[in-house]
C-alpha positions as CSV (number, residue, x, y, z in Angstrom):
1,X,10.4,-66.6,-16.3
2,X,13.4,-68.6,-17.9
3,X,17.0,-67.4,-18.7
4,X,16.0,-67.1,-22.5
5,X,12.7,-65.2,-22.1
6,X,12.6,-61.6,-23.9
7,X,12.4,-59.0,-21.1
8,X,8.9,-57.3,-20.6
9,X,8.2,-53.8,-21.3
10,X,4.8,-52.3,-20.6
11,X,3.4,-49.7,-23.3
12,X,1.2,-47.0,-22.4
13,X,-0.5,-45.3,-25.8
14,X,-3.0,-44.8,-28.2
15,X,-4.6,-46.7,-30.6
16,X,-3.7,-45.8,-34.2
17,X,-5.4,-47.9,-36.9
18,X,-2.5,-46.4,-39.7
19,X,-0.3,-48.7,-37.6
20,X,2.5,-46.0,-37.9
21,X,2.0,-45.0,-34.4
22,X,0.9,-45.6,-31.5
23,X,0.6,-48.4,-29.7
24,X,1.1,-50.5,-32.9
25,X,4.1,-48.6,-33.3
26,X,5.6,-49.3,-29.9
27,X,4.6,-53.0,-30.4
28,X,6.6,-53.3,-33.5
29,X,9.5,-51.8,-32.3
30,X,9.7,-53.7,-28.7
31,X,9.7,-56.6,-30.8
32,X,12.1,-55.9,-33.3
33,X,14.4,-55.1,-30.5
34,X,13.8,-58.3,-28.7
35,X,11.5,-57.5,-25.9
36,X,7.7,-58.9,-25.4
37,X,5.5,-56.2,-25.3
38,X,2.3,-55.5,-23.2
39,X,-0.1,-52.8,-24.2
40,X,-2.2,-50.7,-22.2
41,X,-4.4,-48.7,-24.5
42,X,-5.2,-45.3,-23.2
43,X,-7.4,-43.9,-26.1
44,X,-9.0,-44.9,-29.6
45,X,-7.9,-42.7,-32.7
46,X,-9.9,-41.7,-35.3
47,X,-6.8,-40.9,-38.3
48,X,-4.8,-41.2,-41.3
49,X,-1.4,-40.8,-42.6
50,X,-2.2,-37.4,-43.1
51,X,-3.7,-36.2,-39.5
52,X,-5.7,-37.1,-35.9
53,X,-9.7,-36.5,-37.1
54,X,-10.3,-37.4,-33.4
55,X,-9.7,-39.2,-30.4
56,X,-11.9,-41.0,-28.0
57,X,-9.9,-40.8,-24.3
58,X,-10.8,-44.7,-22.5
59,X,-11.9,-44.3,-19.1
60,X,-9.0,-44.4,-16.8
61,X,-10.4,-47.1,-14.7
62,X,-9.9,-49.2,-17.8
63,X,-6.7,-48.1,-18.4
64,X,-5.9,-49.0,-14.4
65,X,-7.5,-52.2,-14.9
66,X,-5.6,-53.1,-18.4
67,X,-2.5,-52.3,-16.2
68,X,-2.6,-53.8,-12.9
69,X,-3.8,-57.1,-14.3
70,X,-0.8,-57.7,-16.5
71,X,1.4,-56.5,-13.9
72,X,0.1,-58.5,-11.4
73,X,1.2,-61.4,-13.8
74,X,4.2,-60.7,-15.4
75,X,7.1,-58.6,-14.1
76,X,8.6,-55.6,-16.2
77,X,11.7,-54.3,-17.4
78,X,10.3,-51.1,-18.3
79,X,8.0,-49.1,-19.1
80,X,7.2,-46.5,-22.0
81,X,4.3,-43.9,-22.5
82,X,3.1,-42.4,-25.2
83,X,-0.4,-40.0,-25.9
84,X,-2.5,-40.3,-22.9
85,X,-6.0,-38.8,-23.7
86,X,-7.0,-37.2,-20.6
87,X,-5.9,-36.1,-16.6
88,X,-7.5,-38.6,-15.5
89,X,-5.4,-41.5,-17.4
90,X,-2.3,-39.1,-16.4
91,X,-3.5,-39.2,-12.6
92,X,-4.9,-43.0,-13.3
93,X,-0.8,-44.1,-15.1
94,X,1.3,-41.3,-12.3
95,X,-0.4,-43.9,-9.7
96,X,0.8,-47.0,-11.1
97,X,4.1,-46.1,-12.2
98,X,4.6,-44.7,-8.4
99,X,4.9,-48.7,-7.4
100,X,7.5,-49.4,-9.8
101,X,9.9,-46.8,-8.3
102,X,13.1,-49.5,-9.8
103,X,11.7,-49.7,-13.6
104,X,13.0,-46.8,-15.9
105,X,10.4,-45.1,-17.7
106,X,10.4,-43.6,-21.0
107,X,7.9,-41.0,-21.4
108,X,6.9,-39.4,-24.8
109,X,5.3,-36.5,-24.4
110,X,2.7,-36.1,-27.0
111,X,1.0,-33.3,-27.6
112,X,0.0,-33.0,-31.0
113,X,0.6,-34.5,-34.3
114,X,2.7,-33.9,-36.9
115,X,0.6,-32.3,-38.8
116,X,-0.1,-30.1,-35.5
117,X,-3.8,-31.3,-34.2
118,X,-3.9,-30.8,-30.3
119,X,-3.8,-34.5,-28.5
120,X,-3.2,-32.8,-25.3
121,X,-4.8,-29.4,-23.5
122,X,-2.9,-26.7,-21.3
123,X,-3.6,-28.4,-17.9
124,X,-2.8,-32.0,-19.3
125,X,0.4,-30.6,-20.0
126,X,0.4,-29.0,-16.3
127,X,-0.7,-32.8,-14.9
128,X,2.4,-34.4,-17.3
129,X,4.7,-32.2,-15.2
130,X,3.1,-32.2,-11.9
131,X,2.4,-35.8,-11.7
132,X,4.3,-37.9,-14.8
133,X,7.5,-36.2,-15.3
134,X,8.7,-36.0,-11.6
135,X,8.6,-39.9,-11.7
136,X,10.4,-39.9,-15.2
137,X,13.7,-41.8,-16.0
138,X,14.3,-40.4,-19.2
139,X,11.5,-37.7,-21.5
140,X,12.0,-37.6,-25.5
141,X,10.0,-34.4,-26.9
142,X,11.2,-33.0,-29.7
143,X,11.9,-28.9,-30.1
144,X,8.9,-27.9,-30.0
145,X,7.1,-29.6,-27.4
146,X,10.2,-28.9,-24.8
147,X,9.3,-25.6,-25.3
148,X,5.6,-26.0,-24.7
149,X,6.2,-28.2,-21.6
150,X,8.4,-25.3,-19.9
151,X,5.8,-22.3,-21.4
152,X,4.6,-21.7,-17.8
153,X,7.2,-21.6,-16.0
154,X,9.6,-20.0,-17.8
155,X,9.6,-16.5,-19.0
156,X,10.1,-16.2,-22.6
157,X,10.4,-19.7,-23.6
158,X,9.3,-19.5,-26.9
159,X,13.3,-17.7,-27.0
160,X,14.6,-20.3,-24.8
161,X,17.6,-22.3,-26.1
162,X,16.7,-25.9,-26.1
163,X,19.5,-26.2,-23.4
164,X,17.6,-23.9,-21.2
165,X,14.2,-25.7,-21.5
166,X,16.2,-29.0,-21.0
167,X,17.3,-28.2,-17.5
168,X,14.0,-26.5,-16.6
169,X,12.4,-30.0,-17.4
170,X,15.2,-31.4,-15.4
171,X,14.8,-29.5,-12.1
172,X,10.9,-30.8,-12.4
173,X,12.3,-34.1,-11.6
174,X,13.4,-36.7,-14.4
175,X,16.9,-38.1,-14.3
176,X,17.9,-37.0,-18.5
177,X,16.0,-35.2,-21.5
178,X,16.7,-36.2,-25.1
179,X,15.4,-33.2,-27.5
180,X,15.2,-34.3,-30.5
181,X,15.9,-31.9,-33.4
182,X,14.0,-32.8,-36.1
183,X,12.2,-29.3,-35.6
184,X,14.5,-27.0,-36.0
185,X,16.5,-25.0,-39.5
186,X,19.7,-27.1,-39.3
187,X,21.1,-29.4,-42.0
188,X,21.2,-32.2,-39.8
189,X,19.1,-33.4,-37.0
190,X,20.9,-32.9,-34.0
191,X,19.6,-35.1,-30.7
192,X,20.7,-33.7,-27.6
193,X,20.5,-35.6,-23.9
194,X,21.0,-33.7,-20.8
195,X,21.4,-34.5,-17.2
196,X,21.7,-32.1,-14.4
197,X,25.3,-31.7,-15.1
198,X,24.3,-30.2,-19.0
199,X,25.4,-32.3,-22.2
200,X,25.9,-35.8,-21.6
201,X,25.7,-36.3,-25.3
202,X,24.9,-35.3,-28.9
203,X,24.1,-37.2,-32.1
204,X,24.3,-35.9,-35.7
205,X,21.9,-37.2,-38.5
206,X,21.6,-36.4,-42.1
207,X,18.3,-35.4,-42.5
208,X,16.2,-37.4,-44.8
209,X,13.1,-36.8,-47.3
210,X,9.9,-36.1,-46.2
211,X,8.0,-36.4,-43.2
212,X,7.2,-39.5,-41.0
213,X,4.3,-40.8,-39.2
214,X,5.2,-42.6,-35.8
215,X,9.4,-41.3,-35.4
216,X,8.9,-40.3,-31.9
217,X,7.1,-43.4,-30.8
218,X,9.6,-45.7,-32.6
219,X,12.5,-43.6,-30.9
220,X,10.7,-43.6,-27.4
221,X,10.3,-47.3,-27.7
222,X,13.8,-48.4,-28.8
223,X,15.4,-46.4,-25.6
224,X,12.6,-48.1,-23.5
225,X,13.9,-51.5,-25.4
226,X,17.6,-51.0,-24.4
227,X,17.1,-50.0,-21.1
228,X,15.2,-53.4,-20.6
229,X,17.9,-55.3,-22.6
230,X,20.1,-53.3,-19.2
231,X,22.3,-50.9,-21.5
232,X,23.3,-47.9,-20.1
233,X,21.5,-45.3,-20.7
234,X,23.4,-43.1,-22.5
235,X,24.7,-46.4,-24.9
236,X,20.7,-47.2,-24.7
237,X,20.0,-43.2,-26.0
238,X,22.5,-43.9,-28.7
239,X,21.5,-47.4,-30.0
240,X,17.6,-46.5,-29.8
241,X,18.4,-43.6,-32.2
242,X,20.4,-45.6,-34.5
243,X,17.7,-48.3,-34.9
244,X,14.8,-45.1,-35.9
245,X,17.2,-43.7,-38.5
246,X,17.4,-47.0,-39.8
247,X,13.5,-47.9,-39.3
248,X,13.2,-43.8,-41.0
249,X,15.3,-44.9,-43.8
250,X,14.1,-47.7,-44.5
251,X,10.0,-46.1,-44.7
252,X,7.3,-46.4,-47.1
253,X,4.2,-44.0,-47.8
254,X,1.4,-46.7,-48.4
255,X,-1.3,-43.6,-48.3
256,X,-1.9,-40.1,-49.3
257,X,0.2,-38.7,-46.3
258,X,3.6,-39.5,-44.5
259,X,6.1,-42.0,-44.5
260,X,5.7,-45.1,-42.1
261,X,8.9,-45.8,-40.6
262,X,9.8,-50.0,-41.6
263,X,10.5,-51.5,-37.7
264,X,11.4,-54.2,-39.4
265,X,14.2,-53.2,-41.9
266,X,16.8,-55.3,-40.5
267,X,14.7,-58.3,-41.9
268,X,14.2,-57.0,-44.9
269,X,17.7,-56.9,-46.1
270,X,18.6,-60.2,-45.3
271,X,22.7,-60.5,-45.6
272,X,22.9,-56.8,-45.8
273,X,22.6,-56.1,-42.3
């Protein structure tokens, strides 16, 4: 690899044929931000802007095979995962990642979509913290699922403060949580990362119009971006959110359901940026 070469990041996701998510999202946004992207699809999607009709989980030897062979070639600066499919991809993905003990790894946990269909089952959710999370450098759910990943193991976490479930994820072993509060009644959307010391920090947004197909993957992919360009990773946190509110501002409704955030914004306006 030469001095000038984009650093690598390795992308773990669905396909999504909207191209608002997904692995097309995470494509888009590693190279907007300057990295070369690899993709390692994990499942095939059957949806629209509006919702997930259905989802067709690839076998996890496949998904092995997609990775080993492009890690084998090329080396990475990190890694990001996204919707999964199945335990068996979680086991198949825990294994890999468990040889690249140096990369960060930005997980995503995505359990359903925004319109609310189920992309992930109770014990998927038990493998993601038994077998993903532990090995975790930094996890981006939003409110709600940061409550559903701590559900059985904390007693009344539906009443939880996001605080609470944030440290419960962290005792399960990743080094920081960003909850993202798109979720919740506030009048702006307040992002929150934690390490096991509490609050490391916290970024206000006004919130915007309308709803968005593919925010959390853009947002996942951008911190997964910065950490390979070797920011810290609180600086990384902040800059990664600044580019989706600018990728969310910037987005279109091309079909019948929610806005695609435009990855590409900055190119767009020319002189303006």
């Amino acid at each position: 690899m030469t001095n000038d070469s984009p650093p690598v990041v390795l992308t773990f996701a669905a396909s999504d044929p909207t191209g608002g998510a997904g692995i097309q999202a995470d494509i888009l946004t590693l190279t907007s931000m300057g990295c070369h992207a690899l993709s390692v699809i994990t499942a095939i999607t059957v949806q629209d802007t509006v919702g997930v009709e259905d989802y067709l989980p690839l076998d996890a030897e496949w998904i092995a095979d997609q990775a080993r062979c492009v890690l084998e070639d090329m080396p990475v600066a990190a890694f990001k995962i996204g919707m999964l499919g199945s335990i068996e991809a979680i086991a198949a993905i825990a294994a890999i990642v468990a040889d690249y003990p140096d990369v960060p790894l930005v997980l995503d946990p995505v359990l359903a979509s925004g319109r609310g269909d189920e992309l992930a089952n109770d014990d998927m959710r038990a493998a993601l913290i038994d077998m993903l999370i532990p090995q975790t450098t930094i996890i981006t759910p939003n409110s709600v699922e940061a409550r559903s990943l701590v559900q059985d193991d904390m007693d009344g976490a539906d009443e939880a403060s996001l605080e609470q479930c944030a440290l419960h994820l962290l005792s399960t072993g990743c080094e920081y949580v960003l909850i993202t509060g798109t979720h919740e009644n506030t009048l702006q959307v307040i992002n929150t990362l934690y390490d096991s010391t509490g609050v490391i920090r916290t970024d206000a947004w006004a919130r915007l119009p309308g709803s968005y197909h593919g925010s959390g993957c853009t947002l996942a992919s951008a911190i997964a971006a910065t950490l390979a360009h070797k920011m810290s990773l609180p600086e990384a946190v902040r800059e990664a959110q600044e580019f989706t509110y600018e990728s969310l501002r910037a987005g279109f409704r091309p079909g019948m359901g929610q806005y695609i955030p435009d990855r590409l914004f900055w190119a767009r306006n020319g002189d303006d940026q």
